[in-house]
N, C-alpha and C positions, 0 to 999 in steps of 0.2 A: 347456400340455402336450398333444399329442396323441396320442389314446389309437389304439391300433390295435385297426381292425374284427374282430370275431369271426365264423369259420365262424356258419351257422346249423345245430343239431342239431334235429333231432325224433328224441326220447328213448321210447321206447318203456317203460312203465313200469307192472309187473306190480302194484306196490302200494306205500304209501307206505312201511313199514319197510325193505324191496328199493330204492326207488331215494334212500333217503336219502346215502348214501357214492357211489353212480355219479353221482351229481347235484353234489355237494360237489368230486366228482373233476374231471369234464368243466366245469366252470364256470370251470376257470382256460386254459381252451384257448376253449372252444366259448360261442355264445350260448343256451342249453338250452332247449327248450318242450317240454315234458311230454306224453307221447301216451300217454290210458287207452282201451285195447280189449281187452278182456280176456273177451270174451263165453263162456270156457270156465268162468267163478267160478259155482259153483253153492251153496247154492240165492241166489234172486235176492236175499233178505237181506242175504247175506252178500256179494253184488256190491255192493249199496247203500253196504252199512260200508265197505268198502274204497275205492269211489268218496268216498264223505263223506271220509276219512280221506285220500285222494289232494287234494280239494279243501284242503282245512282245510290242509293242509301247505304246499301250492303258493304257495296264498294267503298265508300265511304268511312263508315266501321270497322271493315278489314273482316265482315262476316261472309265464311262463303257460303255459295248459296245453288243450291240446285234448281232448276226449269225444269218443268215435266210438260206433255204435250196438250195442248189445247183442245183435249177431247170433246168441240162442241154437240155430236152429232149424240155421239154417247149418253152426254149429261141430260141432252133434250129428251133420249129415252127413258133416262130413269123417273125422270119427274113428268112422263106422257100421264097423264089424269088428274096430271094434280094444278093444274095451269091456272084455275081460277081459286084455288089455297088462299089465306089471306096471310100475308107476310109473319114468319113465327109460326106457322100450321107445319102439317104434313110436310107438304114441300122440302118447307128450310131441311127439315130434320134428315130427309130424303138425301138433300143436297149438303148437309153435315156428311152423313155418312158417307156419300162417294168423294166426297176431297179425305176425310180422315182414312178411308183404305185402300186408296193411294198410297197416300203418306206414310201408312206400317208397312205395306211391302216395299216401300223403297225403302225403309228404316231397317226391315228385315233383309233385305237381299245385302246391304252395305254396310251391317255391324253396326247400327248404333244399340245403343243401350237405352234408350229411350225413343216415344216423340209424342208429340203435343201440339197443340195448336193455338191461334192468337183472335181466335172465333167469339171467346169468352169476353173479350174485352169490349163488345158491343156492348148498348143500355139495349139493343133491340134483338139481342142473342142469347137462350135459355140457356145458360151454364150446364144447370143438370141433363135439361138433355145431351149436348154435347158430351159430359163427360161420361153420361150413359153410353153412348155409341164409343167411345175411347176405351172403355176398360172392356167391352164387349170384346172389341179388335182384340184387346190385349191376350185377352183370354184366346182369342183363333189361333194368333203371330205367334204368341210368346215374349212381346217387346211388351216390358212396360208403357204405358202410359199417362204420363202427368197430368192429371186431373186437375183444374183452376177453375177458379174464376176471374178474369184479372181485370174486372172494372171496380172490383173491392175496393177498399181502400184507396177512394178517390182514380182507382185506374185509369177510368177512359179519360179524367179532368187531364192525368197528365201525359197520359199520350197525345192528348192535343196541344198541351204548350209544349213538348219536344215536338210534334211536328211543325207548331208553327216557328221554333226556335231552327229546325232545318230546311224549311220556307217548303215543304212538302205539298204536294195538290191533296186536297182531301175532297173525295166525292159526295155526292150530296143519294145517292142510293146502295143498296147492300151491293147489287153486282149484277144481278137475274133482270132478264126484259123484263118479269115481274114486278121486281120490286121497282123495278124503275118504271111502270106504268103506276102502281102504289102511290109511288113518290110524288110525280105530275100531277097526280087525283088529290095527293094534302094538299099540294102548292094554289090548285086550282079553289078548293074548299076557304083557304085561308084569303084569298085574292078579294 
């Protein structure tokens, strides 16, 4: 029986609980390698957990997966002015863009045929924007870009029961000391 070739994706992938359902999804089109750069995840702890937790998964599913470097120093320059943004602002979009063009030159420099991200599966993540900054790339690189939305169709409901079906840590902020100041200010409003 011969099986026909799959695209190759480099899957751009915020954390393990987010790309469990894009990963699930694209697996029956694409050949998937998991791409963690995420250098906006503050503090470096909690980068750590999330990277452990992105391994431990990957490995798991037999997806491989690229590590790219922790350019904390980098990321802080790109979003210098935008520090008091309000989560979903400038910012995020800022910080879309430097993980997604990452993600096309390591896409571009290693031959895939695609890449995409697991950005979209947030309820607190602009699709359009994201996919706006994605086709933009595309058009620089030359690497397509899968364009989603993948909290559609119930997406984020079941990327949280596969993760709690893989007993996965799921964080309670996007990644950024921002947003996790954000997040302290709900908790605190709500108290």
């Amino acid at each position: 029986m011969n099986s026909v070739k799959k695209n190759k994706m480099l899957l751009h992938c915020c954390c393990a609980p987010c790309s469990t359902h894009p990963i699930r999804m694209l697996q029956n089109e694409f050949e998937v390698t998991a791409f963690f750069y995420n250098p906006n995840i503050h503090p470096e702890k909690e980068y750590r957990q999330r990277l452990f937790e992105m391994k431990m998964l990957m490995e798991k599913w037999g997806i491989p997966m690229i590590i790219d470097n922790y350019d904390v120093d980098q990321w802080f320059d790109s979003v210098k002015g935008f520090e008091e943004e309000a989560e979903g602002g400038k910012r995020c979009a800022i910080c879309y863009e430097f993980r997604l063009l990452k993600t096309v030159q390591v896409a571009n420099e290693n031959g895939f045929d695609y890449f995409a991200t697991t950005l979209s599966v947030s309820p607190h993540k602009k699709a359009d924007i994201i996919n706006a900054i994605g086709k933009k790339l595309e058009k620089q690189y030359g690497v397509p870009f899968y364009a989603a939305d993948f909290k559609k169709k119930d997406g984020f409901k079941i990327g949280c029961e596969i993760s709690r079906e893989e007993g996965l840590y799921r964080q309670h902020y996007c990644g950024c000391v921002f947003s996790q100041r954000e997040s302290k200010n709900r908790e605190k409003r709500h108290d």
